[in-house]
C-alpha positions as CSV (number, residue, x, y, z in Angstrom):
1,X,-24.2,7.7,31.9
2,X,-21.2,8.6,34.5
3,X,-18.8,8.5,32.0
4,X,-19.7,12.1,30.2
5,X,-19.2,13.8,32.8
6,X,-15.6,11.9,33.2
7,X,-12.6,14.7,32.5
8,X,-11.1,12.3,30.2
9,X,-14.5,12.1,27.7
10,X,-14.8,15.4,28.3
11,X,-11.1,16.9,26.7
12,X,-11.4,14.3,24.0
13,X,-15.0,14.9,22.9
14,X,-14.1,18.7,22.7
15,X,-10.9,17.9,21.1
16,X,-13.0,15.7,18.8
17,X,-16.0,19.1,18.4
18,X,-12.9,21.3,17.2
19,X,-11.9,18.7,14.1
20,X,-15.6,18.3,13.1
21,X,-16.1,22.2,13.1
22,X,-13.1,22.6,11.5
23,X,-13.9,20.8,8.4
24,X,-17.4,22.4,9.1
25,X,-15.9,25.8,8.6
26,X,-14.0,24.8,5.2
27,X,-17.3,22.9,4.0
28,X,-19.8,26.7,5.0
29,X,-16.3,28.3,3.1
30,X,-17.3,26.5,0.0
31,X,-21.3,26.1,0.4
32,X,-21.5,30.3,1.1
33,X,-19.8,30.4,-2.5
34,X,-22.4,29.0,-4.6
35,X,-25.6,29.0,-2.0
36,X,-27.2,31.5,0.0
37,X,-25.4,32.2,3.4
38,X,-29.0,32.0,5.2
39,X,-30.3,29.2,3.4
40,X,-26.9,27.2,4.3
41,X,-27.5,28.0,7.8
42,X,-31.6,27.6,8.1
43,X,-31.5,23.9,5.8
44,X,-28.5,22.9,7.9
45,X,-30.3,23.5,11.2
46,X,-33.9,22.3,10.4
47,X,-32.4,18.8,9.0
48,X,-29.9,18.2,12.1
49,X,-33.1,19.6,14.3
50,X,-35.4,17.0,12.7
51,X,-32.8,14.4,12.7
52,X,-31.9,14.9,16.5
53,X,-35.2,14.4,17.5
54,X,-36.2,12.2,16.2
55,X,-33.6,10.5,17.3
56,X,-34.3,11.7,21.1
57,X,-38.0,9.9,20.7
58,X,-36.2,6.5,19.7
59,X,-33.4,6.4,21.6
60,X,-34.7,7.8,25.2
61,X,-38.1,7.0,24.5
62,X,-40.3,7.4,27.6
63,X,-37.8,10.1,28.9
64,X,-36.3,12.7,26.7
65,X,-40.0,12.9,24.7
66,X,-41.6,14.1,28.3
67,X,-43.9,17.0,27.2
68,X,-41.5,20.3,28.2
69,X,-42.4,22.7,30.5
70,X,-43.7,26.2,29.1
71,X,-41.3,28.2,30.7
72,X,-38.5,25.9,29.0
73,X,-40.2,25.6,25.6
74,X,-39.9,29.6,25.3
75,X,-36.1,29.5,26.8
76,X,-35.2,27.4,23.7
77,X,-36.9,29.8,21.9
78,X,-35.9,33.2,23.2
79,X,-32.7,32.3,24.4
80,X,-31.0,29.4,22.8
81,X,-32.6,29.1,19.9
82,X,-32.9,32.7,18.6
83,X,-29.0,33.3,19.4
84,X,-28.0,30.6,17.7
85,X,-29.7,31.7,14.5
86,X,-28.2,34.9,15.2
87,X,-25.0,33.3,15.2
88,X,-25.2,31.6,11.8
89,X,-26.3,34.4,9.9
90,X,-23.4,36.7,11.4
91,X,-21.1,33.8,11.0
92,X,-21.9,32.6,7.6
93,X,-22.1,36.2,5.9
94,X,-18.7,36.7,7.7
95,X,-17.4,33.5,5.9
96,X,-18.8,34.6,2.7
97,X,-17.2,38.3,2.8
98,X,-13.9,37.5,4.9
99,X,-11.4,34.6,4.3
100,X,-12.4,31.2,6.6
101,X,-9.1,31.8,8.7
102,X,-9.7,35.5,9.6
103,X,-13.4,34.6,10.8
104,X,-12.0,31.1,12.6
105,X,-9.8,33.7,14.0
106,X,-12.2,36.0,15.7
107,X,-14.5,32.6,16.9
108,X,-11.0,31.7,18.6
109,X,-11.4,34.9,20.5
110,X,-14.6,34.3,22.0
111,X,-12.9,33.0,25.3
112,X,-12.4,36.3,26.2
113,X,-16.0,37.3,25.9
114,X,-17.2,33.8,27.5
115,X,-14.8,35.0,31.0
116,X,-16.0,38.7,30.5
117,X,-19.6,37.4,30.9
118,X,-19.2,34.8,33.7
119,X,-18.3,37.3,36.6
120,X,-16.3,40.5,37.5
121,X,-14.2,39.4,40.1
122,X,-11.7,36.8,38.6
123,X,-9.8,35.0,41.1
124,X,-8.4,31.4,41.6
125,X,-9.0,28.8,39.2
126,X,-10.6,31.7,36.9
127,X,-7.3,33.5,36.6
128,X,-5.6,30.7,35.7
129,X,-8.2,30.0,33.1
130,X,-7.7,33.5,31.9
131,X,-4.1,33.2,31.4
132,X,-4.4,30.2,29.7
133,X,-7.0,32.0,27.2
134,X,-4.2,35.0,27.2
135,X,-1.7,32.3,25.7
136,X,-4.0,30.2,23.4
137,X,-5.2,33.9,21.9
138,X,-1.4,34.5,21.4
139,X,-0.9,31.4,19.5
140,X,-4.0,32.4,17.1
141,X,-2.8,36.0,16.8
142,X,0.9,34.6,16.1
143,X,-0.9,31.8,13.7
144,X,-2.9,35.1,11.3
145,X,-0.8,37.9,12.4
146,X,0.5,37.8,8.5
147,X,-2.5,37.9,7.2
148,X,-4.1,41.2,8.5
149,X,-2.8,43.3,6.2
150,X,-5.2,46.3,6.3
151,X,-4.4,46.9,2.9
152,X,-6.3,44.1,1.7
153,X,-8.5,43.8,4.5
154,X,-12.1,43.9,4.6
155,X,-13.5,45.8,7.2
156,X,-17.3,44.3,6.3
157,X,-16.4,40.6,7.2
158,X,-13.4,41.6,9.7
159,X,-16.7,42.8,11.6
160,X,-19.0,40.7,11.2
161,X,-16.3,38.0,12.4
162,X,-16.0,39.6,15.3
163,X,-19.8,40.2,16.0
164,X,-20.0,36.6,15.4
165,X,-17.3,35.3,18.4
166,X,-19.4,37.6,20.7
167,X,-22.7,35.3,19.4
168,X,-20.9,32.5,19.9
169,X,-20.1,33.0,23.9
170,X,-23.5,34.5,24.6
171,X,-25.0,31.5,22.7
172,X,-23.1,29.6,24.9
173,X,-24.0,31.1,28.1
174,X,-27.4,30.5,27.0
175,X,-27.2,26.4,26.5
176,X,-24.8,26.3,29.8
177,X,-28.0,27.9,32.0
178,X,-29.6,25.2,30.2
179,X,-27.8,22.5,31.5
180,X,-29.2,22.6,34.6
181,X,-32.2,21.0,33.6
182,X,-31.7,19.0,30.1
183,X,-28.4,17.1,28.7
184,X,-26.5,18.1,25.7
185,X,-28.4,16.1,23.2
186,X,-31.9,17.5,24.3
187,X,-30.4,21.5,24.6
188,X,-29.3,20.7,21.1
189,X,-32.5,18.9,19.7
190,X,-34.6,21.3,21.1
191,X,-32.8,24.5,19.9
192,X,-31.3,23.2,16.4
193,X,-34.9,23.2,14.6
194,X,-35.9,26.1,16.5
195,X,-32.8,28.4,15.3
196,X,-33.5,26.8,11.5
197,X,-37.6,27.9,11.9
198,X,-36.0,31.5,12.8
199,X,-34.2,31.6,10.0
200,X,-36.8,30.4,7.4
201,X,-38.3,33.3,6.3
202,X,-34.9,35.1,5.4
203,X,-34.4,31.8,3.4
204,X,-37.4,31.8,1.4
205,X,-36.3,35.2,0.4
206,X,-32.8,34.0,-0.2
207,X,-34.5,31.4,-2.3
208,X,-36.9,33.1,-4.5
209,X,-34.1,35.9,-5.6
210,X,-30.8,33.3,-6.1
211,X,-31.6,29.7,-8.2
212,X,-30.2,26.7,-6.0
213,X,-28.2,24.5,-7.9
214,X,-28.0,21.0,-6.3
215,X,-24.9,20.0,-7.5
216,X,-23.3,16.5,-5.7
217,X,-20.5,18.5,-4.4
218,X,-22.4,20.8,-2.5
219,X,-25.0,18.6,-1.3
220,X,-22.4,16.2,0.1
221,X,-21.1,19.3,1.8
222,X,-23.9,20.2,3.3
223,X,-24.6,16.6,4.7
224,X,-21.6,16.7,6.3
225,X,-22.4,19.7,8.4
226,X,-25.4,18.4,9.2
227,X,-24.3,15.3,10.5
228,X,-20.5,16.2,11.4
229,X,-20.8,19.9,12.3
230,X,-24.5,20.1,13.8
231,X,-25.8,16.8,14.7
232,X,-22.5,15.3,16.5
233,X,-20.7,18.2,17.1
234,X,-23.5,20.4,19.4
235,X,-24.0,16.8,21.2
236,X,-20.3,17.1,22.1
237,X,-20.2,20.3,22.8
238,X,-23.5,21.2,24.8
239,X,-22.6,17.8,27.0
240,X,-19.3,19.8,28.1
241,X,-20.9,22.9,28.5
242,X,-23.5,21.2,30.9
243,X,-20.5,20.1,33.3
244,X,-17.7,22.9,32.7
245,X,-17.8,26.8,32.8
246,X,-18.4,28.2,29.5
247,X,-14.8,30.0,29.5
248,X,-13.3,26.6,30.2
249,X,-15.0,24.8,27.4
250,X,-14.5,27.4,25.0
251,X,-10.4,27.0,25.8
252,X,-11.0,24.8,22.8
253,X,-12.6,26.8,20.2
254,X,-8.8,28.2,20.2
255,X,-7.8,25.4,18.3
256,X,-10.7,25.9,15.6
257,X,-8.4,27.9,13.6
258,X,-5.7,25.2,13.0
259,X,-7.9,22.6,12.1
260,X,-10.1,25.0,9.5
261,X,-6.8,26.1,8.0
262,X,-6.0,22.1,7.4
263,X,-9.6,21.4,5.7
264,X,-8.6,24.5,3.9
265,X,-5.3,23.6,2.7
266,X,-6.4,20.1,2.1
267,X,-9.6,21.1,0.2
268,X,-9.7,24.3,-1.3
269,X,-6.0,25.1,-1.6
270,X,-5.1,27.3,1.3
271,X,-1.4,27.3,1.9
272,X,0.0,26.8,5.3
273,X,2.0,29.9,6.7
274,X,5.4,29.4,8.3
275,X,3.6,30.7,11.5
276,X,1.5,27.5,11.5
277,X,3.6,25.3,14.1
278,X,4.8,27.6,16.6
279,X,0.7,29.0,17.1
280,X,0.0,25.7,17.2
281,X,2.6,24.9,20.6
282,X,1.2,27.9,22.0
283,X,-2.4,26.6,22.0
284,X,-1.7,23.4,23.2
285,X,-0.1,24.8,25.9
286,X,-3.0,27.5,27.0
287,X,-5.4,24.5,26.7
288,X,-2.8,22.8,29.2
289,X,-2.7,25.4,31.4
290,X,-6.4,25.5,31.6
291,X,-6.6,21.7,32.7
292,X,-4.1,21.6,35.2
293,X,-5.3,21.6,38.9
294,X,-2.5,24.1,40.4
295,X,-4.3,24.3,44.0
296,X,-4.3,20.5,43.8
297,X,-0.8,20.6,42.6
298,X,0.7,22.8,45.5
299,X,-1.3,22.0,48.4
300,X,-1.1,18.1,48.3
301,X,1.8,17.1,49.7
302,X,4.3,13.7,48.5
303,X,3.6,11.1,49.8
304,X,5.6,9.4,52.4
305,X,8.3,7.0,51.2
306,X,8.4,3.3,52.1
């Protein structure tokens, strides 16, 4: 399938990632309230494991089912799958202690870390890359700027927000070392279940000291981040991380904010600052920046006229 690697697919399915994890982050918002944040996490991860595959035996039956090697069975273990439960249960205890747009905020950041970890020297197309992170963290910054009043912050979730942008980009180096060998949708079958077995235990507990209560609201909720924010959304984004550098790709997760603050103003009554358009020019134009081919640009020269 040519087309996934094509540039076009590639901006629009990450374009398409940041919407679904946007209402993703609203939905956790609201699960984290009533649910345990680990049992959100670990339930969301074994369904959309189970799910996805399945799913890889049907569709790509007689390849993607080929027995996996040992040495990749303990990668999506060790390296995929444990960070990506670490993620989650960073991530959703920062959503239950800090609001959804501070902790969308710090994800947003995790550019930063993604370029910090891919080399020292940055030159080239990596600077450029780095600017454009340097203007799409401006626009986020610009965007919650308001809202960091450390008089009514707190420090315990500001943290763990943090923590869990650096999870995020290390998770992400992970799958991208990945994708030399597997495609999106087997890096995400094969680590989704394994991150949700990780977190079982903490579940259980979770489980036996807070009463569920299964109420149509929440389990609608939690469908949709199964489906929308695990299922489709790691196929989206693992398939770009298999053909882009991680910094690149995670350009995007600059625009996470704006669309979590819209699920959040659409369904659990977050206003919208004044700040909310101008951050939003600012990202568009760092993600821009990032996609434009200025040695291409300079170097080619007109051609002749007729």
């Amino acid at each position: 399938m040519s087309f996934l690697k094509n540039k076009s697919w590639l901006i629009f399915s990450c374009l398409l990632t940041v919407f679904l994890w946007g209402g993703n982050n609203t939905g956790v918002k609201y699960l984290v309230a009533s649910w345990p944040p680990v049992f959100v996490g670990s339930t969301r991860f074994l369904c959309a494991g189970l799910i996805l595959v399945l799913l890889l035996k049907l569709v790509f039956a007689g390849n993607g089912d080929k027995p996996l090697p040992k040495q990749a069975i303990s990668a999506f273990w060790f390296r995929t799958g444990l960070s990506l439960a670490l993620y989650i249960v960073v991530f959703n205890w920062a959503m239950k202690s800090a609001p959804a747009s501070h902790v969308a905020l710090y994800i947003g950041a995790s550019p930063v870390w993604a370029l910090i970890g891919e080399r020292k020297h940055i030159t080239g197309p990596k600077l450029q890359r780095f600017i454009a992170a340097t203007i799409t963290l401006s626009g986020v910054a610009v965007l919650f700027w308001p809202k960091l009043d450390a008089a009514e912050t707190k420090w315990t979730g500001e943290l763990l927000g943090l923590f869990a942008g650096m999870l995020w980009a290390y998770h992400g180096h992970q799958c991208s070392r990945m994708g030399t060998e597997f495609s999106g949708f087997e890096i995400t079958a094969h680590t989704m279940w394994r991150a949700g077995v990780w977190l079982v235990p903490i579940a259980l507990i979770e489980f036996i000291m807070q009463p569920i209560h299964l109420k149509t609201g929440l389990v609608l909720t939690q469908a949709y981040c199964i489906l929308g924010g695990a299922v489709l959304a790691f196929v989206l984004w693992n398939n770009a991380l298999k053909y882009w550098a991680t910094s690149r790709v995670f350009l995007f997760i600059n625009l996470i904010p704006l669309t979590t603050l819209l699920g959040a103003h659409l369904f659990l009554d977050e206003p919208v600052t004044k700040t909310f358009f101008p951050a939003m020019l600012l990202v568009a134009t760092g993600i821009s920046v990032a996609n434009i081919d200025l040695k291409r640009y300079f170097t080619n020269r007109a051609p002749p006229l007729e």
